[in-house]
C-alpha positions as CSV (number, residue, x, y, z in Angstrom):
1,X,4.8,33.6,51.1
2,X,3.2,36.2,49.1
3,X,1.0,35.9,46.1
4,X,1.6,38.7,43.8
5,X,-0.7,39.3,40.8
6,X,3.0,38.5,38.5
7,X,3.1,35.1,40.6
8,X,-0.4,35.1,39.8
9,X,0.2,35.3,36.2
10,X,3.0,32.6,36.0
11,X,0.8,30.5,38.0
12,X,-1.9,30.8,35.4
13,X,0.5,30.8,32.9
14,X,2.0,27.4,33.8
15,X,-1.2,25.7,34.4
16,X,-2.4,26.6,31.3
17,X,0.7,25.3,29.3
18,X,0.1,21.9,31.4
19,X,-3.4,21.7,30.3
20,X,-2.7,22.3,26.8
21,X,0.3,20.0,26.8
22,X,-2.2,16.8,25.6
23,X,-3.3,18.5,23.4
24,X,-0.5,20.0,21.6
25,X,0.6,15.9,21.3
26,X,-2.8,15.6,20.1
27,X,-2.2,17.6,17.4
28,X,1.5,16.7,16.8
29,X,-0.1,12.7,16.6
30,X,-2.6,13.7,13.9
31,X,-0.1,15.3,11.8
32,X,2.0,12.8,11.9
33,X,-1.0,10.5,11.3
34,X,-2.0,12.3,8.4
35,X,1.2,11.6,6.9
36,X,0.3,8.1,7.1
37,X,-2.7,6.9,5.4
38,X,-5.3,3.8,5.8
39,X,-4.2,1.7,2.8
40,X,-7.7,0.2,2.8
41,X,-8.6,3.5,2.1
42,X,-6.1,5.6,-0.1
43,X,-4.0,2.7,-1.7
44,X,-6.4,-0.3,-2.4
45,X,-9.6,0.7,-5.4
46,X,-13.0,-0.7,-4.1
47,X,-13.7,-3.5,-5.9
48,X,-16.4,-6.2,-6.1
49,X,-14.4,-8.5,-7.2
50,X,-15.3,-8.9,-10.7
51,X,-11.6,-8.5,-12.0
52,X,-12.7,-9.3,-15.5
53,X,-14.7,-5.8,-15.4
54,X,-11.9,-4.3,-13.7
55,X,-9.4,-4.8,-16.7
56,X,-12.2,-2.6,-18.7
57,X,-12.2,0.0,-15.7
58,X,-8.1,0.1,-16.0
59,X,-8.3,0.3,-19.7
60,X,-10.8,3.3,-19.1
61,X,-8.9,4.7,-16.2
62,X,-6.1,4.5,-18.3
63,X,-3.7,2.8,-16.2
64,X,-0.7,0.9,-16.5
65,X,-1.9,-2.7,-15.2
66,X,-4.1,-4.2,-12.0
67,X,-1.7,-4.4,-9.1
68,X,-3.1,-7.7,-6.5
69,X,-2.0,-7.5,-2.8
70,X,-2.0,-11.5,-1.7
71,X,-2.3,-11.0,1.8
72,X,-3.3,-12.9,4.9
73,X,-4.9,-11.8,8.6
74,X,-1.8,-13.2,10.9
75,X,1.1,-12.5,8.0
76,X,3.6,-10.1,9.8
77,X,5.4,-9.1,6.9
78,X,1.9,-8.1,5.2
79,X,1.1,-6.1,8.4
80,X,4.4,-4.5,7.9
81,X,3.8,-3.4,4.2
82,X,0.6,-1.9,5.1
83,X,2.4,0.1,8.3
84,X,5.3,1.3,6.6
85,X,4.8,1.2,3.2
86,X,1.2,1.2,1.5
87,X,0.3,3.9,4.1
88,X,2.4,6.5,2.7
89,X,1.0,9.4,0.4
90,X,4.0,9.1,-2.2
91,X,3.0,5.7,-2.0
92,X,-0.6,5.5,-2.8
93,X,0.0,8.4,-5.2
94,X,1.9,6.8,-7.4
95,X,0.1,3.3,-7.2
96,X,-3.4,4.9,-7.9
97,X,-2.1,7.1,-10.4
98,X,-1.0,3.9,-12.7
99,X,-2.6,0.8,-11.6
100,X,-5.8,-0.4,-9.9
101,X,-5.0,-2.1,-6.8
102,X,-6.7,-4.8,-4.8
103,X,-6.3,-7.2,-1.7
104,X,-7.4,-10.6,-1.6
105,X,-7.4,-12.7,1.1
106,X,-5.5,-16.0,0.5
107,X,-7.7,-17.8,3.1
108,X,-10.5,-15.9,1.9
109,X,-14.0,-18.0,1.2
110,X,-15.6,-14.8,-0.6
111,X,-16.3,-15.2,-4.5
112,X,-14.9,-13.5,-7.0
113,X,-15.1,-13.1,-11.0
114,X,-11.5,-13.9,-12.2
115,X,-9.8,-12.1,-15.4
116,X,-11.7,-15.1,-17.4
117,X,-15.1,-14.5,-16.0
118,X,-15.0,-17.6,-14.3
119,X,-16.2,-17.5,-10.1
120,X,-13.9,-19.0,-7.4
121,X,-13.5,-17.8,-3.7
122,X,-10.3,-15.9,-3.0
123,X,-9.0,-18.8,-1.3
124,X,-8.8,-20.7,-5.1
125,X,-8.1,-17.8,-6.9
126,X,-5.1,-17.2,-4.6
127,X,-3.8,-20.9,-3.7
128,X,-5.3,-23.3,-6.7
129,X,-4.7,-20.1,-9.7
130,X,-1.9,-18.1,-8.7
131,X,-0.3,-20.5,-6.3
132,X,0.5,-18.2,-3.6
133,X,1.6,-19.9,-0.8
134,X,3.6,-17.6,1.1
135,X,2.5,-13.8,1.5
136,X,2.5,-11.3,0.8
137,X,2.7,-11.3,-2.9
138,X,2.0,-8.3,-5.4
139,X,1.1,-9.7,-8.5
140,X,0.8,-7.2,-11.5
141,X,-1.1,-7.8,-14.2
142,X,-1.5,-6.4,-17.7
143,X,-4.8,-5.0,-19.6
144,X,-5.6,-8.5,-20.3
145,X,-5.3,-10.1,-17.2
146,X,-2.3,-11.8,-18.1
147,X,0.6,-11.6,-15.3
148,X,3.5,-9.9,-15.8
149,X,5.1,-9.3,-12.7
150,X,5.4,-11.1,-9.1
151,X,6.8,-9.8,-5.6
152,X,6.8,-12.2,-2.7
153,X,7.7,-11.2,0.7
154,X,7.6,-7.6,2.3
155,X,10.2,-4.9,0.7
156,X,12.8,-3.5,2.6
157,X,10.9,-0.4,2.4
158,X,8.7,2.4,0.1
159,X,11.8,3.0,-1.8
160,X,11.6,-0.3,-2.8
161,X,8.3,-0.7,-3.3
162,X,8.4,2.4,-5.3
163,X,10.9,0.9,-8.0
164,X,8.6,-1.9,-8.3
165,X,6.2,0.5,-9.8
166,X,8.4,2.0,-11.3
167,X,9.6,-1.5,-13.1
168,X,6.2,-2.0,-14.1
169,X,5.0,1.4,-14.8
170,X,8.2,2.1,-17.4
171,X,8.1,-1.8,-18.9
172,X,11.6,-2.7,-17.6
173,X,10.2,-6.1,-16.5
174,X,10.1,-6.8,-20.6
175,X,14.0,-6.4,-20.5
176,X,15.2,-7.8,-16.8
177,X,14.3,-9.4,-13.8
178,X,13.2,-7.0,-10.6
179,X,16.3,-8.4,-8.5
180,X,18.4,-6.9,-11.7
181,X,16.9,-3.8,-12.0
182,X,16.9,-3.6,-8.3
183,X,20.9,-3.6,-8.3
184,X,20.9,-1.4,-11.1
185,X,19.4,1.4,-9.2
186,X,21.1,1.5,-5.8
187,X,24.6,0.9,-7.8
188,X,23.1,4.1,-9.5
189,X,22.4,5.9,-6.1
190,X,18.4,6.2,-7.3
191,X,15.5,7.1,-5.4
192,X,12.2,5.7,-5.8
């Protein structure tokens, strides 16, 4: 068989699109990673802990209220809102734009400063305060610590999740429960 300099070139040719195959999934896999975000990172606010100071940081943040991710190591439903739904920039967006959000570990033995400026770990704060037994739970709470809204278990997705902030963010948990409003939107075909 002959090797002409056009065999020569396909040869090349070939070998170089089987090289850069990887690599092309390499960057097809960080796109599509950059469409999904750490929510350590981009949804939850760094905190110290001290939620009485960060009702003053909402109030001069302006936000809407101090959203708390209840959340434990082995829960699978909690590892499911952080892969499908807190790790999504429309997501996070919205959540930072009107609340200050934090994770506390129901098991956890680290101290905080509650909304009364008294110190408990997370474990009491969680179990003994807000009695949060199974996870995970998003508890919202007001400008004054008080709570206003609760969500236990995972949602069925961002859209979900995002008329949950929307509930809170638009005070329609001062005129009907979440499960009401829920029905009310996907009777009315909304998107969240």
């Amino acid at each position: 068989m002959r090797f002409t300099f056009k065999k020569y070139v396909n040869f090349i040719a070939a070998l170089l699109i089987i090289v850069a195959m990887p690599t092309m999934a390499a960057v097809d896999k960080k796109v599509d990673n950059e469409a999904d975000n750490d929510p350590y990172k981009y949804f939850f606010n760094e905190t110290w802990g001290e939620f009485n100071e960060e009702l003053e940081n909402a109030k001069s943040q302006n936000k809407k209220a101090i959203l708390i991710f209840f959340e434990l190591d082995e829960c699978p439903f909690c590892h499911f809102m952080k892969e499908n739904v807190l790790n999504k920039p429309v997501v996070q967006t919205y959540f930072r734009q009107h609340f200050l959000n934090f994770s506390v570990d129901i098991e956890g033995d680290v101290e905080i400063i509650d909304f009364d400026g008294k110190t408990m770990t997370q474990k009491m704060f969680s179990t003994k305060i807000h009695r949060v037994r199974a996870t995970p739970v998003f508890a919202v709470f007001d400008l004054e610590g008080n709570r206003i809204a609760r969500f236990t278990g995972r949602t069925s997705g961002v859209e979900e999740f995002m008329w949950f902030g929307q509930y809170i963010v638009d005070k329609i948990y001062t005129e009907m429960s979440f499960t009401k409003y829920k029905r009310q939107m996907k009777a009315a075909g909304q998107r969240g």
